[in-house]
N, C-alpha and C positions, 0 to 999 in steps of 0.2 A: 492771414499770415502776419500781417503789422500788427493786427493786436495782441498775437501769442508776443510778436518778440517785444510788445510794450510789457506786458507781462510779467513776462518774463524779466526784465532789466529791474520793473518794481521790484519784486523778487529779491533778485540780487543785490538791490540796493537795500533794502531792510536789512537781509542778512549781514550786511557789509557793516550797517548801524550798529545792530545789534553785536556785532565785535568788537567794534570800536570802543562801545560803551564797556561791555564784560573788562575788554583790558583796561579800562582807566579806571573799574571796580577794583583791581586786586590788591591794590593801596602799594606803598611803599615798604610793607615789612614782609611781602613775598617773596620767596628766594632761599638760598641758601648763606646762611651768617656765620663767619669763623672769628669764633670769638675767644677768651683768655677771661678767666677767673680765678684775684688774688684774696688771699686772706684765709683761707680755708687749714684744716690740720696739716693735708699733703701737700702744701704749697700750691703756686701757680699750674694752674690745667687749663687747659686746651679743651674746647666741647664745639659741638658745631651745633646751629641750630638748624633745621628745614622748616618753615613757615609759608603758610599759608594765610591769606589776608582778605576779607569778606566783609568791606564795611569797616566795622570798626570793633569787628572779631577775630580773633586767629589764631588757627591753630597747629598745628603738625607734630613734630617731635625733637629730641634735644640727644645727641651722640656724642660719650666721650671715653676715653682710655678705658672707663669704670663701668662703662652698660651705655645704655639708650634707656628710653622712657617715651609714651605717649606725652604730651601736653595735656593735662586738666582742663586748664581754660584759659584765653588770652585775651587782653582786648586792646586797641589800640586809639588812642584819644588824645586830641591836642600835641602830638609828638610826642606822648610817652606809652610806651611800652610796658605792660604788666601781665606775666606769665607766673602760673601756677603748676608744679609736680606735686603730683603723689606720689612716694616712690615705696619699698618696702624699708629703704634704709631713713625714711624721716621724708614732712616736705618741703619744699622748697617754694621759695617767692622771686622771681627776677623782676626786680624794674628797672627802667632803664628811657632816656630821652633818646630821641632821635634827632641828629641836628647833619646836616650836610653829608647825608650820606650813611655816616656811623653813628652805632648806638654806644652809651655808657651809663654804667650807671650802679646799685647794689644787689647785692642778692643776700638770701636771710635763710637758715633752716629753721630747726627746731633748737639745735644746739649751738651753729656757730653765722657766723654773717661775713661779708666781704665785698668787694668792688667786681664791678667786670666790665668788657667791654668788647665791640663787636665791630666787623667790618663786611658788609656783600663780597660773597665773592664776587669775581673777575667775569665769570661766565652766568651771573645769576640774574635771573627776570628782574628788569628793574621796575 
């Protein structure tokens, strides 16, 4: 009986490791980002991103007034930020540093380029 619940405790306690670890994997750019992009034809917009963070890859998707789009491809390194769209209207580059919380930084299409920047939400995995 003592050795099931020794067992048993190892058990629980790997499992417990292995969370601990997973959550200190999802980096800092998991979550939800409401962010603001100036410079564009239609002026300042509003997009949100949802990210996911794996290393120093990531990816999710990007939602504003104009559609959504999956993410291409992300990665994240040294504090900066650099996300790829394909969209059907042209694509899109965001980079962007990460410093104390919030991200800023430019974004580029095929025909026009601008600033942007970003903030976690309130309620978003840190």
């Amino acid at each position: 009986m003592i050795r099931h619940l020794i067992l048993i405790a190892f058990g629980l306690t790997i499992l417990f490791s292995v969370s601990v670890a997973a959550a200190r994997e999802k980096g800092p750019m998991t979550g939800t980002w409401e962010c603001q992009a100036h410079g564009g034809p239609q002026g300042d917009i509003a997009f949100t991103l949802f990210l996911q963070q794996t290393k120093e890859s990531v990816d999710g998707n990007i939602s504003s007034p104009m559609g959504g789009t999956q993410i291409s491809s992300g990665t994240f390194h040294r504090n900066m930020l650099e996300i790829h769209l394909d969209t059907p209207q042209g694509n899109y580059i965001l980079m962007g540093r990460y410093k104390k919380g919030e991200l800023s930084g430019t974004w580029s299409s095929d025909s026009d380029k601008g600033t942007w920047e970003g903030k976690k939400s309130a309620g978003a995995s840190k």
